[in-house]
N, C-alpha and C positions, 0 to 999 in steps of 0.2 A: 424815770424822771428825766426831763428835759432842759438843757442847762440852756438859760433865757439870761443874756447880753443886758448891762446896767444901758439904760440910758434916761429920755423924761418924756412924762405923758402928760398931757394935759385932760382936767376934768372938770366938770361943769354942773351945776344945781339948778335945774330950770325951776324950779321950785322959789328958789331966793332970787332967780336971773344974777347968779354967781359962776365964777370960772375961776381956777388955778391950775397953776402948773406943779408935778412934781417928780423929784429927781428918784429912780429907780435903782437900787445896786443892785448888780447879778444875783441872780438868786434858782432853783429849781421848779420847776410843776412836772405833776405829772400829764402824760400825755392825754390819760383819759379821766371821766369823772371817775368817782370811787363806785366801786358796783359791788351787785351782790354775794354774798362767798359762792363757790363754786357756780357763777353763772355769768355773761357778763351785760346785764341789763343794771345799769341805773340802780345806786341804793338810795331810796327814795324815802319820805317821810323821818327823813330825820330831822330833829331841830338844832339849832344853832350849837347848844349845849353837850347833846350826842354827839356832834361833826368834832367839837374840839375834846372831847372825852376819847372820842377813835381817833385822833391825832396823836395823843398819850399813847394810847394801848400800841398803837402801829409802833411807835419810836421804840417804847419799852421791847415790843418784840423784836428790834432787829438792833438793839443794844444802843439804844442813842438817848439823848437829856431830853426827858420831856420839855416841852416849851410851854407850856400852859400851866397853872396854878389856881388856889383858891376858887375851884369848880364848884364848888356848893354856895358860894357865895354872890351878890349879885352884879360884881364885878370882880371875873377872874381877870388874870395879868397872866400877861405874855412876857416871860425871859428871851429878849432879842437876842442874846449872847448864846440861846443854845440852839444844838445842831439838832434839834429833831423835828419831826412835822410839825406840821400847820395848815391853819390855815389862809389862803393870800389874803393882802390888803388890798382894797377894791382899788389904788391904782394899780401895784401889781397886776391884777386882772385885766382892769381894761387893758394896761401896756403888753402882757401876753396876748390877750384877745385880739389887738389890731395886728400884733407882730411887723409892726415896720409899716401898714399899708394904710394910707388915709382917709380911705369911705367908714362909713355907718357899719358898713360887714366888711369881712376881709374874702368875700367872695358871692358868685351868685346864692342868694338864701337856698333854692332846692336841692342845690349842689351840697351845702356845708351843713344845714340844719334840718331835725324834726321838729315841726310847727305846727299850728291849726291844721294848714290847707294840704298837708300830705302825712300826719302822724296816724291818722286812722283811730284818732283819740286813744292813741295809748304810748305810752314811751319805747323805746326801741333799745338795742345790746349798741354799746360802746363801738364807737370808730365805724362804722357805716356809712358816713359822709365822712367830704374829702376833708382834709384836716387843713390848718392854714399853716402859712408859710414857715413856721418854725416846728410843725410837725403836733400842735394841738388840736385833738380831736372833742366835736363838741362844744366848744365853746360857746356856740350862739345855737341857741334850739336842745332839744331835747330833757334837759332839766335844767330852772335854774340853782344856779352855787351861791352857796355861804362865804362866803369873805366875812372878814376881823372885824370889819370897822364897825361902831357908834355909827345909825345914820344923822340922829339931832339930837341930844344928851338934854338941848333945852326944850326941846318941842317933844319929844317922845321916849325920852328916859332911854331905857335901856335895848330900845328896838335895833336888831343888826341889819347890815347889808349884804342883798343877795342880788345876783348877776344873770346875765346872759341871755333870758325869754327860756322855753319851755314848749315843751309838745302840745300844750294845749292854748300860748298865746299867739296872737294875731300878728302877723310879719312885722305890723309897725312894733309891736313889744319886743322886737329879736335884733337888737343890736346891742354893740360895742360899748354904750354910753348911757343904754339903760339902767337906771338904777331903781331897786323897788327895795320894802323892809319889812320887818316884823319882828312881834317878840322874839325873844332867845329862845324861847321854849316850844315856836310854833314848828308843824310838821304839816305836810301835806305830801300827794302821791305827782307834785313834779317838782320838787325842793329835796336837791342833794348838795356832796361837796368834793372838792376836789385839792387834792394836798400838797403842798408847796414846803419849800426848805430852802432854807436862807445857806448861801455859798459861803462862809466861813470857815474859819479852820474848825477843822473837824468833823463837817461834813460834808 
């Protein structure tokens, strides 16, 4: 886990042609997505619901408060008070993703990401490209991640937000400020997640 500095990010809905800002407290990610048991490719087709169920299980294994609740129901809650994984909140993300730096990528795309134009149509093992400046690997390319948030509670009920672009979308879909969604329940083979922990006491 990689301890990532409070500060504020700002985000955007080109969808409503909206923008806000929002203030970040320090908090953890890991450096890589979550990958397979013993391997380190990408764990992949999970859905929204699996990602925060292996948040649980991870905490529980290394003795920590699950942060998740009422998982059978069709809105679980998130205990912000406790110290165990998670998953980010899509500012969280983008403010990791850009890590300090102002373009669309925090670096040249062939350099930091797998994409359409060089994945070979298939995903690839964690940390292969260079990682950006605060030592996150993958962030842009190779699978998109699960993040917490509702994308429009009034326009599509219960669908989450997932980040970053993916080994099989087109360079315009591989930034920082990309946002796309789906149900809770949805899985496919370049949608993973990657787990993040709030710096409080405790953890």
């Amino acid at each position: 886990m990689i301890d990532i500095p409070g500060g504020v990010v700002d985000l955007r809905d080109d969808r409503k042609a909206t923008h806000w800002s929002v203030d970040i407290a320090p908090f953890r990610m890991a450096r890589y997505v979550t990958t397979m048991r013993d391997s380190a490719n990408p764990k992949v087709n999970v859905s929204w619901i699996d990602a925060i169920a292996a948040c649980n299980n991870l905490s529980a294994q290394d003795g920590l408060t699950p942060a998740y609740h009422d998982l059978d129901s069709e809105s679980p809650t998130w205990d912000r008070t406790s110290n165990g994984y998670r998953l980010p909140t899509e500012a969280e993300w983008q403010y990791a993703c850009k890590a300090g730096t102002p373009g669309y990528r925090y670096g040249p795309i062939d350099e930091i990401a797998w994409y359409e134009a060089n994945s070979g149509d298939t995903c690839h093992p964690v940390g292969s490209k260079v990682p950006n400046a605060w030592g996150l690997h993958d962030m842009i390319g190779n699978v998109w991640e699960w993040c917490w948030d509702l994308y429009d509670p009034e326009v599509y009920g219960t669908y989450r937000i997932f980040r970053g672009g993916s080994w099989s979308e087109v360079a315009r879909g591989c930034g920082a400020s990309v946002r796309r969604r789906s149900h809770p329940s949805f899985a496919i083979d370049d949608l993973g997640f990657r787990i993040a922990q709030s710096a409080g006491p405790g953890a």
